[in-house]
N, C-alpha and C positions, 0 to 999 in steps of 0.2 A: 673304292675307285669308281667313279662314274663313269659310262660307255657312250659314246656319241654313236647312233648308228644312220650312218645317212643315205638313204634313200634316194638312187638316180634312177632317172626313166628314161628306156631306149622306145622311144617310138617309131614304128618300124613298119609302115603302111604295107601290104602284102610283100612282107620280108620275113625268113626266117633268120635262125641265129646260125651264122655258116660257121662257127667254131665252137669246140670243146670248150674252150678255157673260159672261163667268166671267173671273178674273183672277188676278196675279199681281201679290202684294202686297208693297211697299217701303216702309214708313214713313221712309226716311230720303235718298228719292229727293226734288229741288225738287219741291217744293206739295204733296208727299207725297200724290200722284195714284193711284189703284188703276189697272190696266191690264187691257184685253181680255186673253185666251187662250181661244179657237176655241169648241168647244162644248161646254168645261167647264163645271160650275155653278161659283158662286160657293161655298166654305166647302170645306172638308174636310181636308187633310195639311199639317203644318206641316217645315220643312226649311231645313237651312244650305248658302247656296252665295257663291261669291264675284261680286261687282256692279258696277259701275262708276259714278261721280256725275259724274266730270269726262273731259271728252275727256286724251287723253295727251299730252302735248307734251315735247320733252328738246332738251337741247342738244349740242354737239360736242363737251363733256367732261360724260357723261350721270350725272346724280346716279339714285337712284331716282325711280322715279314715284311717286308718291304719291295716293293722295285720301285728303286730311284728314291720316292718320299713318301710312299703311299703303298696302303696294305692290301693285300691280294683278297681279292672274293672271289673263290671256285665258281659259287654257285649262281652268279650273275652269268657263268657260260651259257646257262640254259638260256638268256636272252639274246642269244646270238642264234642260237638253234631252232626258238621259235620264228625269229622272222628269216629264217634261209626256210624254215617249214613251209610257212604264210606263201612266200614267193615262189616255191617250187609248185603249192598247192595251184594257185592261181595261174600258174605259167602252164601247167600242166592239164588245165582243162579249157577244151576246144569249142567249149561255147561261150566263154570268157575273155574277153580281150583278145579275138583271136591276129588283130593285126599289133599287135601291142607284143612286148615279150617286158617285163622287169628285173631288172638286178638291182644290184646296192654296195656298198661299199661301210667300210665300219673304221671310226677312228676313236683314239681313245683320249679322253678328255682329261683323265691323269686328274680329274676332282682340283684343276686348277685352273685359275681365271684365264691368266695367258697361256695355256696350251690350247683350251677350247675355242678362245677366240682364235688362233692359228689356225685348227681344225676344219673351223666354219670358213675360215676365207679359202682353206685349200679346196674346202667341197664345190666354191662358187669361182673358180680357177682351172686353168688345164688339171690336166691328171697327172702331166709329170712334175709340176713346179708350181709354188706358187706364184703366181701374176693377177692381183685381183683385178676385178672386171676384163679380164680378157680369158675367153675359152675358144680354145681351137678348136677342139675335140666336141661338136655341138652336140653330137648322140648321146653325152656324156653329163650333160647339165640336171643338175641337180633341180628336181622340184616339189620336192618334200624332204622335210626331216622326220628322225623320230624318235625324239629324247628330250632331253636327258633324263637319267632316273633320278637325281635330285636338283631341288627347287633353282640352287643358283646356277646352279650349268644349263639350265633351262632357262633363265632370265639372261644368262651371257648370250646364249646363241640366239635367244631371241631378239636384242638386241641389233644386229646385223642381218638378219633374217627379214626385221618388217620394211625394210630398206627395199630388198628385191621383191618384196610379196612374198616369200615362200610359206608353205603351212610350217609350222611345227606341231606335228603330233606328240605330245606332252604323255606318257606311259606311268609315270611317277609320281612324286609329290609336284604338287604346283605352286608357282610364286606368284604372290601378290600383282596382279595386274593394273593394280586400279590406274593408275599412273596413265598405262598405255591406251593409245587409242582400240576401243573395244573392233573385235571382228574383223582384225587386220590377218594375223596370222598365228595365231594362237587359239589349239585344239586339244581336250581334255579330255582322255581315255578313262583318269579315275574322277568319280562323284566329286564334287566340291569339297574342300577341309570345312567349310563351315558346317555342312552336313556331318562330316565324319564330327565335329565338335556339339554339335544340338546331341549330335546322339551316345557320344561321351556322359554329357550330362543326364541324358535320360538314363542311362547303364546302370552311373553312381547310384542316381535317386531311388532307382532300381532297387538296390541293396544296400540302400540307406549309409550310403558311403559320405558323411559329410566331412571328415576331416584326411585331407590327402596330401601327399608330396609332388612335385611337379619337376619333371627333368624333361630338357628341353636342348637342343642341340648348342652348341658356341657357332654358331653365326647368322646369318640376315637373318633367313628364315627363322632361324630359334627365336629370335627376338620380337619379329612377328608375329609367330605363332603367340608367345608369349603376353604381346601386348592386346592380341586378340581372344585369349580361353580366359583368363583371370577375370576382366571382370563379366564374360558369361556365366563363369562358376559361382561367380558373387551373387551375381542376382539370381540363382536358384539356390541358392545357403548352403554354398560346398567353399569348404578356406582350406586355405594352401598351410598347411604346417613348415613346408620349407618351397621355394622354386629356384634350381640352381642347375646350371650348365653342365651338360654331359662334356670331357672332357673327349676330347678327338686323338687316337691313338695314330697318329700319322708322320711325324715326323721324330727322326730318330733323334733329331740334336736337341728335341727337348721332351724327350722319352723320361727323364726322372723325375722334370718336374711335375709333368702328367700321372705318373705313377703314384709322385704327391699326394696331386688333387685326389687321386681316384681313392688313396686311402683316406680321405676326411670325407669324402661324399660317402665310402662305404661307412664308415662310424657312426654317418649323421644318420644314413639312411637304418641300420640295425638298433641305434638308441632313441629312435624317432618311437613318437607311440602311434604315428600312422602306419597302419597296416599296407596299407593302399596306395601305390607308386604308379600315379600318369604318365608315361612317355609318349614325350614328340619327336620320335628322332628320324633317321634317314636309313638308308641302306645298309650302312654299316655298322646302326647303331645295337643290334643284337650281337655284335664282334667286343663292344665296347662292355653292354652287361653282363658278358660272360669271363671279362677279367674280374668282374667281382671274386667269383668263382677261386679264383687265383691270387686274390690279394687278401682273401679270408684265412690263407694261408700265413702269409705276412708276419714279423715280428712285429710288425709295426700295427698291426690292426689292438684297438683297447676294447673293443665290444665284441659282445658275444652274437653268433649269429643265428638269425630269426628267417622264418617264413614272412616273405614281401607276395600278396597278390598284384602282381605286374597288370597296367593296361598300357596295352603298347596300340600306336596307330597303325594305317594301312600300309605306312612306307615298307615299313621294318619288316622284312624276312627273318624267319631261323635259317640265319645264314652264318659262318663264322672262317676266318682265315686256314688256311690248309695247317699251321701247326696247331690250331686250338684241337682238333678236332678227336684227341685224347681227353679233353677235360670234362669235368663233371658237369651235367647239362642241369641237375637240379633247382637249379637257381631260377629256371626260366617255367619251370614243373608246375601246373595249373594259372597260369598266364590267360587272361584274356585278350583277346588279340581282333581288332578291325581287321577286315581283309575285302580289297575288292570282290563283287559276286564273281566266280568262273565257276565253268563246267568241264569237265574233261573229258579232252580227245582221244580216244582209243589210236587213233593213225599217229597220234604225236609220238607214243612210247614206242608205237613200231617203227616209226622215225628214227628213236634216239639208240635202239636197239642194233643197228647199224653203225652205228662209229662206229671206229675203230682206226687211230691212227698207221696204221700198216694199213687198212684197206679206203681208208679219207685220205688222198693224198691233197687235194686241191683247199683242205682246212687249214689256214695258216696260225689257229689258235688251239689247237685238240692236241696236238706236243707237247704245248706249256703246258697245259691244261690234264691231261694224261698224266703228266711227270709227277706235278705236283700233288691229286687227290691220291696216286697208287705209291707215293714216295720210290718213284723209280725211275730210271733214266732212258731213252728210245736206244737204241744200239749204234744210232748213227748220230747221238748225239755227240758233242767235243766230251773226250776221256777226262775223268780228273784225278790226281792223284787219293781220292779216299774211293774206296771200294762201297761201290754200292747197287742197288739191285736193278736187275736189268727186267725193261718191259717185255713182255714176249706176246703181246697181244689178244694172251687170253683175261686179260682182268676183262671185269665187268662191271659196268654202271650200276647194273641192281644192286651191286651189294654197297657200294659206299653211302656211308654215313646221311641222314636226312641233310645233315647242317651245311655239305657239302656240296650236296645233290641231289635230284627228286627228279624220279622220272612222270611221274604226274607233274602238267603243267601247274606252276608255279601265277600268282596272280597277277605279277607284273608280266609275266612272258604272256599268258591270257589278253592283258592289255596292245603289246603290241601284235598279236596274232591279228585281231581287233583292228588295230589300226591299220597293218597293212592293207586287211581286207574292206577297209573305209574309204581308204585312197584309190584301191582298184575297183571300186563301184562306181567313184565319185569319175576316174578317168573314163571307167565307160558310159556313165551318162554323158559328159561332155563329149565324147566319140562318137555317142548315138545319135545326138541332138544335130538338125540340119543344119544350121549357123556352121557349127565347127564341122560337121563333115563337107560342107563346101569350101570352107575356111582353110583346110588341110588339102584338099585333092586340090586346087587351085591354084598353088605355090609353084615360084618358079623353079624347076630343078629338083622339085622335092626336098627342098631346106625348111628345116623346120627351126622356128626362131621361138626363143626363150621368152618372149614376151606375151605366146599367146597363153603359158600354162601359169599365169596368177590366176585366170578366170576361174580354175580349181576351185578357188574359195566360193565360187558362187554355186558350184554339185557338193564341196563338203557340208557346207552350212545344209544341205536338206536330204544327204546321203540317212537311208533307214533299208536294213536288210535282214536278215535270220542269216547266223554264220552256221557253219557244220554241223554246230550241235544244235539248232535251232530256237537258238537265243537272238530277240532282237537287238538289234544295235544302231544305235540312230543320236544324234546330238541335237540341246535345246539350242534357244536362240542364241545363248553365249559362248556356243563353241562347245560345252561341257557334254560330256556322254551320260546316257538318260541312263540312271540305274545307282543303286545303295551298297549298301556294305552290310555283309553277312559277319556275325559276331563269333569266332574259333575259339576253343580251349586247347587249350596245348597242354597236352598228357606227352610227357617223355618220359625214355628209358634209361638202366645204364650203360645199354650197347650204343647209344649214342641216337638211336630211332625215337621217332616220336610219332604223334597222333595227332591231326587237325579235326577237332568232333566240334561242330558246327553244333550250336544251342542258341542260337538267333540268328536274325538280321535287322537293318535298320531299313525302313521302306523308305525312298524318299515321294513318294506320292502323299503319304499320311503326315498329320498334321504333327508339330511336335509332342504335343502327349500321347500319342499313338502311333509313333514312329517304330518303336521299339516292340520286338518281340524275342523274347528269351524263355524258355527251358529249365526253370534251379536245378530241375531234378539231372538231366545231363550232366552238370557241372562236375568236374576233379577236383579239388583244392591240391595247392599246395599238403605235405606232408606234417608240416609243421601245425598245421589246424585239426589234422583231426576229422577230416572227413566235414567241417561243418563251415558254414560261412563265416568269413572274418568277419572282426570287428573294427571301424575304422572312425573312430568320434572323438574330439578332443574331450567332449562330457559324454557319461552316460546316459543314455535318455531320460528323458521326463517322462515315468509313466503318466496313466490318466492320473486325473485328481493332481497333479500339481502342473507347474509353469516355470520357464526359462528364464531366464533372470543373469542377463551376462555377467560378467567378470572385468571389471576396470581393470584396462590394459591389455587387455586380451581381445583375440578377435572372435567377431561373434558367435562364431561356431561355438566357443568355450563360455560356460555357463554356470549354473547353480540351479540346482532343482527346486523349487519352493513352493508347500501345500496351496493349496486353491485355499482363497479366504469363504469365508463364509455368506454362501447363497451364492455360490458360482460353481462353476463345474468345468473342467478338460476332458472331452472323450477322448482325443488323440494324444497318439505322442509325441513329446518335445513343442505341446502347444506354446506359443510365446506368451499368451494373454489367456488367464480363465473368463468364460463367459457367464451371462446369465443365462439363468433357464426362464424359458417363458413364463407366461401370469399364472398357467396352467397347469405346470409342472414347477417340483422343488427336488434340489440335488440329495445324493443318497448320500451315506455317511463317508463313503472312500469318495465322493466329490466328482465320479467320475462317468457319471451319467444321471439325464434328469427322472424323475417317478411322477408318473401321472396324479394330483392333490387330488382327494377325497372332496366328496361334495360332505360339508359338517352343517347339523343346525343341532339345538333339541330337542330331539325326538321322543314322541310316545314308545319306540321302538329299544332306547338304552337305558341301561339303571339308572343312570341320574336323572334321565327324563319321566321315567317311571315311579323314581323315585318323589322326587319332587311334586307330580302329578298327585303321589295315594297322600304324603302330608298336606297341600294344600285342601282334597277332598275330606282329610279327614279331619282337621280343622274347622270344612264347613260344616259336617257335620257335628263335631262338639258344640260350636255357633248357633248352630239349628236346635241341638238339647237343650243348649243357656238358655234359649229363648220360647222353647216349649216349656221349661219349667220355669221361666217370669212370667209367661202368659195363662197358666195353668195356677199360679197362684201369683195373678196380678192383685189381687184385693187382699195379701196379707201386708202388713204394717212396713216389712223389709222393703218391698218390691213398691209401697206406696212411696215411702222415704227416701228413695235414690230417684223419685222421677221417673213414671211410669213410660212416657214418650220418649224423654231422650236415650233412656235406657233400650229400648227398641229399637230407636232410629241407631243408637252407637252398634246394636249388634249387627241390624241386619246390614248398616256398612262394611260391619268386621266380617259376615256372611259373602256380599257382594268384593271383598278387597280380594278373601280367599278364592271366593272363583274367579277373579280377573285374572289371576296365576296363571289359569289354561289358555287364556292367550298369548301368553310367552314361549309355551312347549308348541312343539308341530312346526314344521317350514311356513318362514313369512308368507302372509299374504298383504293386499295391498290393503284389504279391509281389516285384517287383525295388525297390521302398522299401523293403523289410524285409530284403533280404538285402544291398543297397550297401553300406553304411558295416558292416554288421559285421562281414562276409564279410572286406573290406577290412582291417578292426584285427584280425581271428583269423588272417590271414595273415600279416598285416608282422609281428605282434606274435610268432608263431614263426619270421617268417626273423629279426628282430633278436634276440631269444632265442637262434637256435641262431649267430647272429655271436658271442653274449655268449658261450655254451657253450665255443663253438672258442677266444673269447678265452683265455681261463681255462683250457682245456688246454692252447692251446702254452705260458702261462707255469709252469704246471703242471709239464709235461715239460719243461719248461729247468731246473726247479727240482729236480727231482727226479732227475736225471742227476749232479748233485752225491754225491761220496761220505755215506754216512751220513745222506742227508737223509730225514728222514720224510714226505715230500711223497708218497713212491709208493704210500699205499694209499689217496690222492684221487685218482691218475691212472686213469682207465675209464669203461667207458661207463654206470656210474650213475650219476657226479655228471653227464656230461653231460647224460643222459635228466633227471634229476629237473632240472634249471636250465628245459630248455626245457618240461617239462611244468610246471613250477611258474609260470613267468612268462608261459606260456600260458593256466594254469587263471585265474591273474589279469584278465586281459584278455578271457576266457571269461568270470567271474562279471560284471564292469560291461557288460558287451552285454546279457545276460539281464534285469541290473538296466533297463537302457534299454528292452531290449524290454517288460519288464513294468511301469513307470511309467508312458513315453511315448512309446510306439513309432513309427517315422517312419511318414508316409501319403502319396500320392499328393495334392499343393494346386497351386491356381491363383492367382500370382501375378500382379496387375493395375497394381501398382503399382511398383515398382524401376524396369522399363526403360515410360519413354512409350509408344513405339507396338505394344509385343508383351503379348500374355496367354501370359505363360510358365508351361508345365507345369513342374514340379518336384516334388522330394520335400522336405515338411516332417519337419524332421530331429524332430519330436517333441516332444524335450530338448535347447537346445541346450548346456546344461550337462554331458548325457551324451554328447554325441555332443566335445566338449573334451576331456573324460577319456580319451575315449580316444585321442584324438590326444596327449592331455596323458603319458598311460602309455606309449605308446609311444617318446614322444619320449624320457622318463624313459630307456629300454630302452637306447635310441640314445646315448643321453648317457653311462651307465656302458660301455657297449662303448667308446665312442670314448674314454673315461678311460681303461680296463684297458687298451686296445690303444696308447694314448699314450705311457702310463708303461715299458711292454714294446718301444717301439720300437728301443730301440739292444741288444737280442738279436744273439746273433752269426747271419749270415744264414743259415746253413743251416736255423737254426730259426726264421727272421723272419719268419711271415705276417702277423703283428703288424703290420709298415709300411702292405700291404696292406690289411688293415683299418682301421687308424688312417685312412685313404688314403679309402676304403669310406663309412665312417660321418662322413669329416666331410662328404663328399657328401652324405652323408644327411639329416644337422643340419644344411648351409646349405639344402637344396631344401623342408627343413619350415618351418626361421625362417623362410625367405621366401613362406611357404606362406600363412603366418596374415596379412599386410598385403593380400598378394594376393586373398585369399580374401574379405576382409574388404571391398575394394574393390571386386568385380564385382558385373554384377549378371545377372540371368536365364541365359541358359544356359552363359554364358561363368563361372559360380561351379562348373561341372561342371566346365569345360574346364579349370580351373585345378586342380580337385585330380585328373584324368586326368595333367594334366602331369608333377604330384609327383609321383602313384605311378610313373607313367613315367622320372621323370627319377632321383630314388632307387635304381627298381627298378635300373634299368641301371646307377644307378653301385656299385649291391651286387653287380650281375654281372661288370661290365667292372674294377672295382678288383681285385676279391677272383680269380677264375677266369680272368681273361686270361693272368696271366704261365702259371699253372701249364697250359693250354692249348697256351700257346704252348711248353713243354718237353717235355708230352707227344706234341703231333704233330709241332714243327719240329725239338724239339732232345730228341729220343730218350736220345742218350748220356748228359744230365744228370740223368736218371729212374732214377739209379741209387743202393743204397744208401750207397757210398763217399763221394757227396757229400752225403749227407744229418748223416753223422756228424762230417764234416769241421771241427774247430775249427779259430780262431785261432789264429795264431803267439801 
């Protein structure tokens, strides 16, 4: 039940209050009686609070309590208590409005459209009747409100309110303004809902809450709120698994079908795999989730019941109707809870420690109010036939129930504490100000006319002050009061007590990602967790190393986890996209972070490059013996017979191919990439040249040993010289061509092998740097014909076999060259053409120089020339 509390102002220019009685007004109480309240005047603040008409009474299977259509909240009394506090406070101190005196009056809005609008015309009417636009009683006019506590009884009386100018001081949830013209008459004790919803969503993200449920009120406001959270949730990746109307427990004629609903929302809500239930509700909306409680009971419930982490907004109190207040509060048991910021007044609990209906006679609500939290009856109340307990004025407030009652100020009663003291700051600046104190002592008769107190709005709009507890309070430009929401857990008992343990709040100065601050370690959970934080995800995370991958037909929250592909990497979790890792770095084998690449070349420094280094040296030096022992017995018959020049030009290329090796090991330089591969093809390209030479002289001189044959004036060392310098100058001019198009250069390779940045030489051309492999091979290929078709020579003149022998060596270690070559990657594309020249080189040594080696030192006698001439039988 919603409370109108309305706020009239007796202004009273050096006048006191000549009477006792001031009151606290109920039009809708039996005989419709005005009631004392201390030594208040009569008239002044008008204001919504909740009331009671009828004592409580329930049965053993407890429906709502009702009066009239609509459920009783005890504990909305404390809003009646704080502003008779606020008013008493302010009346009471003699440097404060001292020609001023305040009262108020309170009606109840019965949480229905047409009562409230009745309410509001009675506050802006005499006081005995209603008669709109006519007040008799001028002392009496109402020039402030200060309610409602939910959003549409606040949009009703506002409604009629911007009519006359009055403020309405807003204590509760607030409705949707846009509509209205801004800075008319509408004033905002709690932060903005959009603030209390930014920071909802920071909460979730918080604790990675992305998959939740959404209950939300059945009416305007629900539906607003509604059309306004869903898609901010949306756009920080938090989905609603269900969003559905809290069912409103208020009237009785359709009490079973509500009891319906409330068993399918309880089913939906237990068989849900959200952990995590947002509520937007109102006042009474903590009355409503404690029938869960009660309907878990139910023959009708089919699920079994679970732990829900509740987040409930700023409206909702642990408040619940006087018969709940037996039931198990568990359900509500590590709840996180919005609540406006307050501080608490030590003078308020010595305030409230004073009721006491036998000694409050002038309270015309502390009767119902008494009867109902102590289940007992006044002794002057009407007898009834069922025997029941009588009050004797020793109960006591401390002890009932939290859900009931609280003697620390409550956060909506903090708001209108707040507000009353807004209104009398903002009255006495306009007091103070010379305009209005001429304005007022000038009048004729001392009548004071309803028309000068709208200018109000022009002291609220810039009222800022420290209230008792020395908290400031001041509103922005929109009417709104400057200040956030502190984030509660609620730890309850099963005496029915609970615990408000504060583990954040939401700043509203700070930006939205740093709005929020919270505490894990404070936190209670629910019972049903286990002490540990829920879990609330339609999927379960993506750890690192894979990616999100939604689910056709599902909403995006709902997913599939799927490996990072290869060369990409997720640090985070529930990444939607794996990334690359930079040029610089390559992912590790879980995919889940990148590893700084190795700088790779070949090195003097690792076996293979050690390796490779000691057989190229040791090759040259076998090269170096061949040729020590041709030179050492150049004048024997053998070493005359094979061509004493080109035999030396072939080694010492085979010499010069094996040291170009060492240009390939060690980090590129820009001068060892310019002399590699050429150095390379001018060397092989004249040892297979002078193979091709020799070819073509031994068939030469076979040919030519025939009588009569004209072959002998080709046999000599000019066709040899001109073969090898011609097929040399050849493979001379395409180098040059290479060097002058596209010469190789020292690059960094980042890509081929994953985890190394390999140094290498970019061959430039690699069209040119083919040619000449390509010429080469050319070389190899006519030797190995010439020496093919000459192999069945009679042996004394058969080096032919020899080379035939030589160069197919040759031609298989190139053809396998290019697959090879073609296949590696980073420095092992070195190590593969080190191999070839290696593997070539020696079999051009070991074919061709072995046997005659092996004549010259082992077998002496056969180095003679009798067997050189020796034919066939």
């Amino acid at each position: 039940m919603a409370i109108l509390l309305v706020l009239l102002l007796a202004l009273l220019p050096h006048m006191v209050c000549k009477t006792d009685r001031c009151s606290i007004s109920n039009p809708h109480l039996p005989n419709h009686k005005y009631h004392q309240l201390g030594d208040l005047m009569i008239g002044g603040i008008v204001f919504q609070a909740s009331i009671y008409s009828q004592p409580i009474t329930f049965t053993e299977l407890p429906p709502p309590i009702l009066s009239g259509n609509f459920v009783l909240i005890p504990k909305n009394y404390q809003h009646i208590l704080a502003l008779e506090f606020a008013v008493k406070e302010i009346n009471e101190n003699p440097q404060f409005l001292p020609n001023l005196t305040l009262g108020f009056h309170i009606y109840d809005s019965y949480d229905n459209g047409q009562r409230t609008y009745h309410a509001t015309m009675l506050l802006l009417s005499s006081m005995e009747k209603l008669i709109p636009n006519y007040v008799c009683n001028i002392q009496n006019s109402a020039i402030a409100v200060v309610g409602g506590l939910d959003a549409h009884i606040s949009l009703h009386v506002a409604t009629i309110l911007d009519i006359y100018k009055i403020p309405q001081l807003i204590y509760g949830s607030t409705p949707l303004m846009n509509y209205k013209t801004p800075g008319l008459s509408f004033y905002q004790l709690a932060p903005p809902e959009a603030l209390q919803h930014t920071g909802m969503v920071s909460l979730l993200l918080h604790f990675n809450w992305t998959w939740v449920g959404l209950l939300a009120t059945d009416s305007e406001h629900g539906e607003e709120i509604i059309q306004n959270v869903v898609p901010l949730f949306s756009k920080k990746e938090i989905c609603f698994s269900f969003i559905e109307k809290l069912p409103k427990y208020s009237d009785m004629d359709g009490l079973a079908g509500m009891l319906e609903q409330g068993v399918k929302l309880y089913d939906l809500i237990m068989d849900n795999k959200a952990n995590v239930i947002v509520v937007f509700g109102e006042s009474t909306t903590m009355g409503t989730l404690r029938w869960f409680t009660f309907l878990s009971k139910s023959p009708y419930v089919t699920s079994k019941p679970k732990g829900v982490a509740w987040i409930l907004n700023a409206q909702i109190e642990f408040a619940s109707s006087a018969f709940q207040h037996t039931w198990d509060t568990e359900i509500i048991h590590g709840a996180l809870s919005f609540t406006m910021q307050s501080v608490d007044l030590p003078k308020f609990k010595s305030f409230l420690k004073k009721k006491n209906p036998f000694i409050t006679k002038e309270d015309g609500f502390i009767n119902l109010f008494w009867q109902d939290v102590f289940a007992c009856i006044l002794p002057d109340a009407i007898p009834s036939d069922v025997p029941e307990k009588i009050c004797n004025g020793e109960e006591n407030l401390e002890t009932l129930a939290g859900p009931l009652f609280e003697m620390k100020m409550t956060g909506h009663s903090y708001s209108i504490y707040n507000a009353i003291h807004s209104l009398a700051h903002a009255l006495h600046a306009m007091s103070s100000s010379k305009h209005k104190r001429r304005g007022l002592t000038d009048r004729i008769g001392g009548k004071i006319h309803k028309k000068d107190f709208w200018q109000l709005h022009n002291f609220l709009r810039t009222v800022s002050f420290n209230n008792s507890a020395g908290k400031l309070v001041s509103f922005d430009q929109n009417g709104i009061v400057n200040g956030g929401f502190d984030v509660i857990n609620w730890i309850v008992f099963p005496n029915q007590s609970f615990i408000r343990a504060k583990i954040g709040n939401i700043d509203h100065l700070s930006p939205p990602e740093e709005m929020l601050t919270i505490n894990n370690e404070n936190i209670t959970w629910h019972t049903w967790f286990n002490q540990v934080q829920p879990i609330s995800a339609c999927s379960q995370s993506c750890f690192p190393g894979f990616s999100k991958k939604g689910k056709e037909g599902k909403p995006f929250c709902c997913y599939d986890c799927l490996p990072c592909p290869e060369g990409r990497i997720s640090a985070e979790i529930d990444r939607i996209k794996c990334s690359k890792c930079n040029e610089k770095t390559y992912p590790n084998n879980k995919r889940d972070f990148c590893i700084p690449k190795i700088i790779s070349f070949l090195s003097y420094e690792e076996p293979l490059g050690i390796s490779l280094a000691s057989f190229a040296l040791s090759f040259s030096l076998t090269t170096v013996l061949v040729l020590s022992v041709f030179i050492k017995n150049h004048n024997t018959p053998i070493v005359k017979a094979n061509n004493r020049d080109l035999t030396y030009t072939l080694l010492i290329s085979l010499l010069l191919c094996f040291l170009s090796l060492l240009l390939f090991i060690g980090q590129p330089g820009k001068v060892t990439c310019l002399l590699r591969q050429t150095t390379f093809g001018m060397v092989f390209s004249v040892a297979v040249s002078s193979i091709l030479a020799k070819t073509i002289t031994v068939v030469l001189a076979f040919m030519a040993t025939k009588p009569g044959s004209s072959m002998r004036k080709w046999v000599g060392k000019k066709l040899t010289n001109s073969i090898v310098v011609s097929c040399s100058l050849i493979q001379a001019t395409i180098c040059i061509l290479w060097l002058a198009i596209a010469s190789p250069f020292p690059d960094i390779d980042m890509v081929s092998v994953t985890e190394e940045i390999v140094l290498q030489c970019n061959e430039g051309s690699v069209a040119m740097f083919y040619c000449v492999l390509g010429y080469m091979g050319f070389l190899a290929l006519i030797s190995f014909t010439t020496a093919f078709l000459a192999r069945k020579l009679p042996d004394s003149f058969n080096e032919t076999k020899f080379i035939t022998f030589s160069m197919l060596v040759f031609c298989s270690v190139w053809f396998s060259f290019i697959p090879a070559y073609l296949s590696s990657k980073g420095k092992y594309i070195v190590s593969v053409e080190i191999f070839s020249i290696l593997a070539s080189g020696a079999g051009l040594l070991g074919c061709i120089f072995s046997p005659k080696c092996y004549i010259i030192v082992f077998r002496a006698e056969l180095n003679k020339r009798e067997q050189l001439i020796r034919r066939k039988d």
